[in-house]
C-alpha positions in Angstrom: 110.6 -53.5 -53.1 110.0 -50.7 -54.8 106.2 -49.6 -57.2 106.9 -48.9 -60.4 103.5 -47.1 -60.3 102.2 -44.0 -60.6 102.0 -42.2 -57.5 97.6 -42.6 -56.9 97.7 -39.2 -54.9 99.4 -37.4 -57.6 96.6 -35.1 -59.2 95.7 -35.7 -63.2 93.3 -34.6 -65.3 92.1 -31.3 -66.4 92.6 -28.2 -64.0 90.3 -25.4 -62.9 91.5 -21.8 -61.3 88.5 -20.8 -58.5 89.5 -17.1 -56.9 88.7 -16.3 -53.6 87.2 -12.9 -53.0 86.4 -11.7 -49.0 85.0 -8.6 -48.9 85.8 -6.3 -45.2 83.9 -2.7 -44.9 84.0 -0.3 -42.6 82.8 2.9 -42.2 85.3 5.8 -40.3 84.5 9.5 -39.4 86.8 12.1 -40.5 87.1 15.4 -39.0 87.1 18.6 -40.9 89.7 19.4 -38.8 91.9 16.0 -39.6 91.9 17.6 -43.6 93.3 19.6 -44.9 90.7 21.0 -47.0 87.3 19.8 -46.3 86.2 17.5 -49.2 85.4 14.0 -50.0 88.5 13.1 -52.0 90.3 14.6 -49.1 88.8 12.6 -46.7 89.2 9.3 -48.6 93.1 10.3 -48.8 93.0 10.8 -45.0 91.3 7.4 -44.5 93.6 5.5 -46.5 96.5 6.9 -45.2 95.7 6.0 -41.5 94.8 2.2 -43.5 97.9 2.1 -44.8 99.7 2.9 -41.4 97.7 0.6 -39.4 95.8 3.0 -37.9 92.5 1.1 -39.2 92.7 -2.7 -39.3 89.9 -4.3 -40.4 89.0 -7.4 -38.4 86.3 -10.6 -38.4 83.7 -7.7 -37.5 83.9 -5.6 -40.8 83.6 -9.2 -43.0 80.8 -8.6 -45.3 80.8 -11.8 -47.2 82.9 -14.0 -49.7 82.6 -14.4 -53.7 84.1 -18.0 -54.9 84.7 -17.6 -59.0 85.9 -20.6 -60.7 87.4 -21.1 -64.4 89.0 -24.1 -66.5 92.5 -23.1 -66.5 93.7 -22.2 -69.9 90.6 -19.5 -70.1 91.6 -16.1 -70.2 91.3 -14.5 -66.4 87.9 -12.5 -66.4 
């Protein structure tokens, strides 16, 4: 026979948003001889274009911590 009740797992009530923020740093050397001209802006260019091939992956050992922020859903994103 089947309930003609509510599901008791089914979730009710008011909602809340929480975001999830982990936080990985690393620190790379860059040659003067990897630039092309020897600046910081250069050098951040450099690094993130090796990130964005793979060439740095940051791992479990770069984790520098996590920041949990919550919110009743229906307020505007902060």
């Amino acid at each position: 026979m089947k309930s003609t009740l509510k599901n008791e797992n089914t979730p009710s009530g008011r909602t809340f948003k929480v975001t999830i923020t982990e936080t990985y740093q690393r620190t790379v050397t860059i040659y003067e001889s990897e630039m092309k001209e020897p600046t910081v802006e250069e050098a951040q260019r450099v690094a993130e274009d090796w990130w964005q091939d793979s060439q740095i992956e940051l791992g479990t050992e770069d984790f520098q911590g996590v920041e949990f922020t919550g919110r009743e859903d229906g307020e505007a994103d902060v």
